[in-house]
N, C-alpha and C positions, 0 to 999 in steps of 0.2 A: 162796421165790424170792429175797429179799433176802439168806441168809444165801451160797443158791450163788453169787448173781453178787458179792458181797463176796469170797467161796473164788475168786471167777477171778480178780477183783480181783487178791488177794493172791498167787498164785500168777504172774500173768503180771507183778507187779512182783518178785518172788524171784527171776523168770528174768531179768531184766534186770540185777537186783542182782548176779547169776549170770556172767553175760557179761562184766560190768564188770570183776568182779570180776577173773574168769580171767583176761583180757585186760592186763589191768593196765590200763585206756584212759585216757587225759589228760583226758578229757573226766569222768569221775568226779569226786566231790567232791573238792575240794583246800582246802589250810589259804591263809588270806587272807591275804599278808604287808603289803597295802596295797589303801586305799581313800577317795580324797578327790578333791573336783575333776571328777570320770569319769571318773578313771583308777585300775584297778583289777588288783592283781597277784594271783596266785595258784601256789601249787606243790606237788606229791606226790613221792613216793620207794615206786617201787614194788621188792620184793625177790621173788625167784622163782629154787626149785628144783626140779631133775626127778631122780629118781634110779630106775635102771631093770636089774633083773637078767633073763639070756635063758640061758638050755641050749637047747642043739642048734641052736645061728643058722644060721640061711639053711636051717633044716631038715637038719640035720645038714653041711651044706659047712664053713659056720665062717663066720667075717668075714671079709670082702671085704679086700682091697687097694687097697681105693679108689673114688671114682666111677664106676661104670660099668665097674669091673675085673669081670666076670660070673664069668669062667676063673680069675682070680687069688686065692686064699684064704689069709689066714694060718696057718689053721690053727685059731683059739680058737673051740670050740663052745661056750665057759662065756664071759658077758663082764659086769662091771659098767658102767656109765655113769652120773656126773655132769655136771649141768649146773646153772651159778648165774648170776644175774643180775642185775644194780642198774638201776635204771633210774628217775634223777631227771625233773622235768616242772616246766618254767614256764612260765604263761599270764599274757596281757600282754590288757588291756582297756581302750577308751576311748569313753566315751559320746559321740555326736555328737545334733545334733537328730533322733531317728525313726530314726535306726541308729545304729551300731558300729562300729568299728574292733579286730580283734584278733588277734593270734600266738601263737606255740606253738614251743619247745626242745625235745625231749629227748634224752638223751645216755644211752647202753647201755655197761657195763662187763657182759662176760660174757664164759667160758671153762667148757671142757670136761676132766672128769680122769676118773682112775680107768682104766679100760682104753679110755676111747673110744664115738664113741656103737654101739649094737648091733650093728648090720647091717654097720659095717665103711665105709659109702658116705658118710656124710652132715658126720660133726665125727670129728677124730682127739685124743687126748689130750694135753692143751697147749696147745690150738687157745684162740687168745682174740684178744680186739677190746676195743679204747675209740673208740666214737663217735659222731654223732647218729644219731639214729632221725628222729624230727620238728623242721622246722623251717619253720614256715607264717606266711604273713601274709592276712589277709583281712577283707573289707569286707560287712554284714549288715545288710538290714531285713527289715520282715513278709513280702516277696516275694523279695527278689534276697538270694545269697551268692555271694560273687566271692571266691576263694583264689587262692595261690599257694604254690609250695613242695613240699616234703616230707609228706606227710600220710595218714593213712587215708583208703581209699575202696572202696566195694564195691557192686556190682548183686544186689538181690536177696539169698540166702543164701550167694552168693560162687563158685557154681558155673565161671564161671570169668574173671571181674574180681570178685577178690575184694581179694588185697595182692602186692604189687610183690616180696617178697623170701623168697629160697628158705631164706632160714636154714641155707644150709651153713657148716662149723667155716671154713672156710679165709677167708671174707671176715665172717662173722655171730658167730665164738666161738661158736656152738652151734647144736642144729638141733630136738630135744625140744620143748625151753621157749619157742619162737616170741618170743623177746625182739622183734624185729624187726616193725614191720606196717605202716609207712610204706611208699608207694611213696616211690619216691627223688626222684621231682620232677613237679610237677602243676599245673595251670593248671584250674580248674575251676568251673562257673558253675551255679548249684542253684537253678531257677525254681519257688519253692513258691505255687501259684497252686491254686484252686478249680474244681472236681473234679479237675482235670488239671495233675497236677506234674512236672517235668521235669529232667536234671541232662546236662549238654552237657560233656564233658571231656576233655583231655590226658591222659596217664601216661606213666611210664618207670618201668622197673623197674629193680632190679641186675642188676648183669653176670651172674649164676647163669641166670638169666630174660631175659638175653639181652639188656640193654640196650635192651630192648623200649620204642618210642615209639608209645601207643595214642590215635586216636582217636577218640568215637565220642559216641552219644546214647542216653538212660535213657528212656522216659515210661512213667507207671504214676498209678494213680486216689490221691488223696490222702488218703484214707478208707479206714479199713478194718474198719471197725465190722459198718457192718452184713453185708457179704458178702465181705470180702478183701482181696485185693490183685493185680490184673493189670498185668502191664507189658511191655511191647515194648526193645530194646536191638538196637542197629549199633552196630561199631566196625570199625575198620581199623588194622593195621597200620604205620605207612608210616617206619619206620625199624627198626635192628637195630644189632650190632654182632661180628654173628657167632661169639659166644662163648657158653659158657656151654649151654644148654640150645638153642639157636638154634644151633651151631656145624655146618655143613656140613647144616642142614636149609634155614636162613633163615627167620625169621620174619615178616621183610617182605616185606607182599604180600598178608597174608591180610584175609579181609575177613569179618566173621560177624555173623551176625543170633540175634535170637533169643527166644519168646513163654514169660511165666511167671507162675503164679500160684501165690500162699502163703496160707495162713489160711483157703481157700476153705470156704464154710461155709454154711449154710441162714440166713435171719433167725429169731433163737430158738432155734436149736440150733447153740452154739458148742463141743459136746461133741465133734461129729465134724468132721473138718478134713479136707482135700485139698491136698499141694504139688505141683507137677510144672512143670516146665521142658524146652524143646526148643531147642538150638540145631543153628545149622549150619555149619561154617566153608567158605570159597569163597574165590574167589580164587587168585591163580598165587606162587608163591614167585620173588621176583625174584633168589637166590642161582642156586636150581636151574633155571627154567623151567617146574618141574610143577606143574600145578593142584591145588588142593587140594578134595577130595571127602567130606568128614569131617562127623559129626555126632554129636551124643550129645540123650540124655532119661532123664528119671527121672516115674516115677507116684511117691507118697506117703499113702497116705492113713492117717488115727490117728485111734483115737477113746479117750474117756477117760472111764472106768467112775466116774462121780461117788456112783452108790450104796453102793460097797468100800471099804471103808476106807485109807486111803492114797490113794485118790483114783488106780488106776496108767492108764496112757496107755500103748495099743496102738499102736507102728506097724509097718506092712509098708511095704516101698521095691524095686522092679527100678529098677535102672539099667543104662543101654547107651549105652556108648561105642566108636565104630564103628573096626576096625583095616584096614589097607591089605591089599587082595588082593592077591596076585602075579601078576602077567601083566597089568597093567593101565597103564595110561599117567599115572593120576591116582595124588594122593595119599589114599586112604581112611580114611589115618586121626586120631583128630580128635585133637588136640593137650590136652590138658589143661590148658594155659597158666599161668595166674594163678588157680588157687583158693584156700580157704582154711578156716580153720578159727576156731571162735567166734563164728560168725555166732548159729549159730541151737542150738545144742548142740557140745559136747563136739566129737561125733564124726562134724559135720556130714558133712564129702568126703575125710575121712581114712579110708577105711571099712574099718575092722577095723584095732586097735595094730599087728598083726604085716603083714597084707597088705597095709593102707592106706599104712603108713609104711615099709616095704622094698623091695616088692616092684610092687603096681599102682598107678597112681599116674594115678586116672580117665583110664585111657587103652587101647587095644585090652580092653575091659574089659567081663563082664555080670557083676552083683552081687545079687543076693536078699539083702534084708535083713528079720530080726523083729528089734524092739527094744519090751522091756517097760520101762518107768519107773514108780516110785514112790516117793510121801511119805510116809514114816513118822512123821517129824515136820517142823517146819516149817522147820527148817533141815537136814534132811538128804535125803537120795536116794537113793536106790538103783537101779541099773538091769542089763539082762541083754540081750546080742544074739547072733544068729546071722547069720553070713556065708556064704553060697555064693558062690565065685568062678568066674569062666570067662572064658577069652582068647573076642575075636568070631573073632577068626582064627588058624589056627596057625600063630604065631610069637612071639616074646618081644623088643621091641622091635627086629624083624629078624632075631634068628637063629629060623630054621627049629626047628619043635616038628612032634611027631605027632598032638598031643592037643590038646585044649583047654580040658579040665579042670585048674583051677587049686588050689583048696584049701576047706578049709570051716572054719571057726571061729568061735569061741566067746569073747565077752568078756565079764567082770562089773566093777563097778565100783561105789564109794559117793564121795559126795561131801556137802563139810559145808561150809557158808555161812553163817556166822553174821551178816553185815553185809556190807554192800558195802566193806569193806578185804579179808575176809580166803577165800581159796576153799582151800578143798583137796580130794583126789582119792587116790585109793588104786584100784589094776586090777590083774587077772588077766586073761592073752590066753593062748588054746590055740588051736593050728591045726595041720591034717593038710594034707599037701601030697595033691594029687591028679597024675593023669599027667604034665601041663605043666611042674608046679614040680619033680616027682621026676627030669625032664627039664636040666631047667637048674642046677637046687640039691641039694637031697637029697632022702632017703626019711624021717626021720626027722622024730617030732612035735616042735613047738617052743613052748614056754612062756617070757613073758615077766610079770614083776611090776614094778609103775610104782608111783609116790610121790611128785604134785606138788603143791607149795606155793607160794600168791603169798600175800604184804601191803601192803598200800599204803598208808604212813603220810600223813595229809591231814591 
């Protein structure tokens, strides 16, 4: 018994180590340029690249002409894409009596070469940016954190208050390598109090995401040892700026609630685990007038073969994200808004390289997920999943389809962690288009090979 809960031990700090890693996060160890007094400085240099080759994009159409060009194709069914990234960090500290005082910079150098990213939609070749990502001040004791600024923040596994910025080439230099994860500006108050903790917040997002002003309340049990994690989440809308993903829909106005637990688990048996979340979006779009009628959820649930060698972790996952009928007065369907990715894996709400990140984008969306994970040793992973896609309705973000069936696919991937500086990742994605996508895009299978790399000198 002592050596398995050691093996959980160490594995659930590997995934942390994991996270960090990928992520490049600020919050990660950093090298100490100063310490006297209680004031106390620190700073990283994280470095990240993605490098990604595709045949038969968009399912044999080719890549896109752009954003949301569906009809418009260049032509290239073969494409490379790079994408690099610098991304320095300084953290500013000062001891007060029983709290804290402290800030946060960081500044993103990154651009895209080679043919551009895959799909044609998201970063064009050339595409580059210098400039902050974070930049926060904020006030900490045993109970209260009070920020302000630019910053990380996310409900839950990020379903959807995850991060503020859509990482396209034209305002982000790249869209792969998620340099970016700050919301753009934030006001937020984190009440960690016993059993019941709580996080009250503002957001704005980039103009990609609409310039989106969100606000709303977190609470969820402060423990989660012995049986989980449940939590409750309201936000609201109540600004926009009509561009971006918001342009001609309006994002102000909505109002969404929503119940979710993670880690759910027996006492004594932390082998089998349950995730699942339900929201709903409501609320009238103050652009258009129309209400909105939209929802989504996911079941979860994994268990992890501790007697096998390598220790692998089963899961299966449905997710449903509801789409707009036609002939209805309401809007049915649920917005995907602000998710994200590195929450909780990899490949948390990106769900599948190819259909996650081209084409669905948790939205008019049903998804059957198996996902097998394993350790082979203790810095490496390995993992294998299968995707089944399907529109809830037939249509492809409003143009009219016959089908509903979208695609099925196949991902493998390894990953190697030697320390919380350095993650890498190496993938292969296949997928067959089914009716819907043969509809919109092509008939033809599409294979994509990925190659990313972070360091984070501290």
């Amino acid at each position: 018994m002592r050596f398995r809960t050691s093996r959980r031990r160490a594995q659930s700090a590997s995934l942390a180590i994991t996270l960090s890693a990928l992520a490049g996060a600020p919050s990660a160890s950093a090298y100490q340029l100063f310490d006297s007094g209680g004031f106390s400085a620190n700073a990283n240099l994280n470095l990240r690249m993605g490098f990604r080759h595709g045949e038969e994009i968009n399912f044999g159409k080719g890549a896109l002409a752009g954003f949301g060009q569906i009809f418009r194709s260049t032509g290239e069914k073969s494409r490379n894409d790079l994408e690099v990234a610098a991304k320095p960090f300084l953290g500013l500290k000062y001891q007060l009596d029983g709290s804290e005082l402290y800030s946060g910079v960081s500044v993103v150098g990154a651009t895209t070469t080679l043919d551009g990213e895959l799909s044609g939609q998201m970063a064009r070749s050339g595409d580059r940016v210098l400039k902050t990502d974070h930049a926060y001040v904020g006030w900490r004791n045993e109970t209260f954190d009070l920020s302000f600024g630019a910053q990380e923040f996310s409900v839950g596994d990020g379903l959807i208050i995850g991060d503020g910025n859509f990482n396209q080439g034209h305002d982000n230099g790249q869209y792969w390598t998620g340099a970016f994860a700050a919301w753009r500006n934030t006001g937020i108050l984190k009440i960690n109090t016993s059993p019941i903790r709580a996080d009250l917040y503002w957001l704005r997002t980039d103009a990609d995401l609409g310039g989106s002003d969100v606000v709303g309340i977190n609470v969820e049990n402060s423990s989660t040892e012995r049986f989980g994690r449940l939590g409750l989440m309201y936000f609201e809308i109540v600004g926009d700026n009509n561009k971006g993903l918001a342009q001609g829909v309006g994002f102000k106005g909505m109002k969404a609630m929503g119940v979710r637990g993670a880690d759910l688990h027996l006492p004594g048996h932390p082998e089998f685990k349950i995730y699942g979340e339900y929201v709903y979006e409501g609320g009238r779009s103050e652009l258009t007038g129309i209400p909105n009628d939209g929802a989504a959820w996911y079941v979860e649930p994994a268990y992890e073969f501790e007697s096998l060698p390598w220790k692998p972790r089963l899961h299966y996952r449905y997710s449903h994200f509801s789409g707009d009928t036609a002939g209805t007065r309401d809007n049915e369907e649920y917005r995907g808004m602000f998710f994200t990715i590195f929450r909780r894996d990899w490949d948390t709400w990106y769900q599948g390289e190819i259909a996650g990140e081209f084409h669905l984008f948790c939205e008019n969306q049903e998804t059957h997920m198996i996902k097998l994970k394993a350790h082979p040793a203790e810095k490496w992973a390995v993992a294998g999943l299968y995707f089944h896609n399907e529109l809830d309705t037939p249509q492809y973000f409003g143009i009219p389809v016959r089908s509903t069936d979208w695609s099925d696919e196949v991902n493998f991937y390894v990953e190697y962690v030697p320390n919380q500086q350095f993650y890498g990742y190496a993938g292969v994605a296949w997928s067959t288009p089914d009716g819907a996508a043969k509809e919109i895009f092509g008939k033809e299978d599409q294979l994509v090979l990925e190659l990313y790399l972070s360091y984070t000198f501290q």
